[in-house]
N, C-alpha and C positions, 0 to 999 in steps of 0.2 A: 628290602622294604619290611619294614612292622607293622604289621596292622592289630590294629586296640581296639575292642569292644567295651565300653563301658556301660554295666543295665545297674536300673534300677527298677522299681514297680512298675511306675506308669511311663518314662522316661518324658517327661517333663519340668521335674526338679533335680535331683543329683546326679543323674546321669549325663544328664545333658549341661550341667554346670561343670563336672569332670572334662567331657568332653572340650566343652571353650577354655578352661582352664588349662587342660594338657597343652589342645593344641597351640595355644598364647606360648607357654612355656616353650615346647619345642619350634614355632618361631622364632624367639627372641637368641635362640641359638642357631638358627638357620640353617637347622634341619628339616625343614617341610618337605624335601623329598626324599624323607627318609621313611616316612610313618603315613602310614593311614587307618582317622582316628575316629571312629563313630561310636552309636552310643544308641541306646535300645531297653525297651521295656520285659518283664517279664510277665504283664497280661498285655490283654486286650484294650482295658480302661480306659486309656486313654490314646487311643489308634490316631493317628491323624492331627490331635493338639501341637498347636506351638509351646513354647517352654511358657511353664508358668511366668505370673506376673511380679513373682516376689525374688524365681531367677533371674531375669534378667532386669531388675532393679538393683542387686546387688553384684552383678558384672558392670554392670553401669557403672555403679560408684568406685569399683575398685579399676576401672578403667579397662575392663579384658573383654575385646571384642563378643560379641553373642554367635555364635556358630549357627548359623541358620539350619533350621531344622524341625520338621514333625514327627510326632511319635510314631514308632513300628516295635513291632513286637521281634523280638529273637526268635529264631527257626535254627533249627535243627543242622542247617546250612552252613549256619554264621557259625559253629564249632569248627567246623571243618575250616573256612577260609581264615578268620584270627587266630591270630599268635598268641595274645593275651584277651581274658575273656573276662572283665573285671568289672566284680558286683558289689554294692556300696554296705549291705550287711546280711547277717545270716541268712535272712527269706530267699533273699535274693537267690546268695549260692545255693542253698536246696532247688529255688525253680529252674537257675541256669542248670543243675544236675540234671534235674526232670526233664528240660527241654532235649538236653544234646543228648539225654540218655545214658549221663554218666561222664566222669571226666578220665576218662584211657588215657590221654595224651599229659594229663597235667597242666591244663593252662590255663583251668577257672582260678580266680584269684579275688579274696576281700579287698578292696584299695588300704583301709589302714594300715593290714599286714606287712605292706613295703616298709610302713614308717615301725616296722615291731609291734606295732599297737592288737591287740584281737577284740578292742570294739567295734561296734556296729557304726556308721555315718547317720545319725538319725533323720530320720524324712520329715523335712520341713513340711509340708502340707500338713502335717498333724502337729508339729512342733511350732510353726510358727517362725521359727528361728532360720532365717537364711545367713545370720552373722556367721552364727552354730557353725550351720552346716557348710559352709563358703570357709573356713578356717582348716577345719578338718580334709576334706576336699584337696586343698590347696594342700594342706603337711601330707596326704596320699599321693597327689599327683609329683611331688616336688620328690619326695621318696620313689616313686616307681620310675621317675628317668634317672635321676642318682642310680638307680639301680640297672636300668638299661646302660647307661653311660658305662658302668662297670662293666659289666657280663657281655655285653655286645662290641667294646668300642668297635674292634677292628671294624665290624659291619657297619657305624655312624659318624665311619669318617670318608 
């Protein structure tokens, strides 16, 4: 099994859009029991919120289930239990550092860097833009199983 942490701020908007988006992805290959996929804030902010309302307007339209879910914040814990620890732009990876205390193991990760990319996923709550950020999102998630599928098969079949 893989288990996938994906944070963003508040996990309300990209994190939790990654999230439905991964896990869409790796059902329509019917791997669902292969991965276990959540998705986590790096404050406090927004504790307890469902996904914003401009995320799941824009899963709506592209037709990818909403993954049921309220915000929690990352603990120190989640380093230890995921495999992949993946933060949608710079802030992010500096607070996943801060939380888990540093990355020993190697397995915090930007989501664009899978696609080569070393931009940031910009955070719709300030942008506005969930097209934006729903496009990007999606060339991250589509690159980090491309890249699972690679480096793991043996273990995803």
């Amino acid at each position: 099994m893989i288990r996938v942490l994906f944070c963003c701020h508040g996990n309300i908007c990209r994190s939790t859009m990654a999230q439905s988006v991964f896990t869409h992805l790796v059902n329509q290959l019917c791997l669902q029991n292969q991965f276990e996929i959540n998705s986590a804030a790096t404050s406090r902010e927004e504790i307890g919120n469902p996904p914003h309302h401009g995320t799941v307007t824009k899963l709506r339209q592209v037709g990818i289930p909403l993954v049921p879910h309220r915000a929690v914040q990352m603990t120190k814990a989640d380093y230890q239990y995921y495999d992949y620890l993946i933060g949608m732009d710079t802030a992010n990876i500096r607070n996943m550092n801060r939380i888990a205390g540093g990355d020993r193991d190697g397995k915090i990760y930007k989501l664009p860097s899978f696609a080569g990319l070393s931009k940031d996923i910009a955070d719709p709550w300030y942008t506005g833009n969930f097209d934006e950020t729903y496009n990007d999102v999606l060339e991250g998630c589509e690159a980090f199983l491309d890249y699972l599928m690679r480096c793991c098969k043996k273990d995803l079949t």
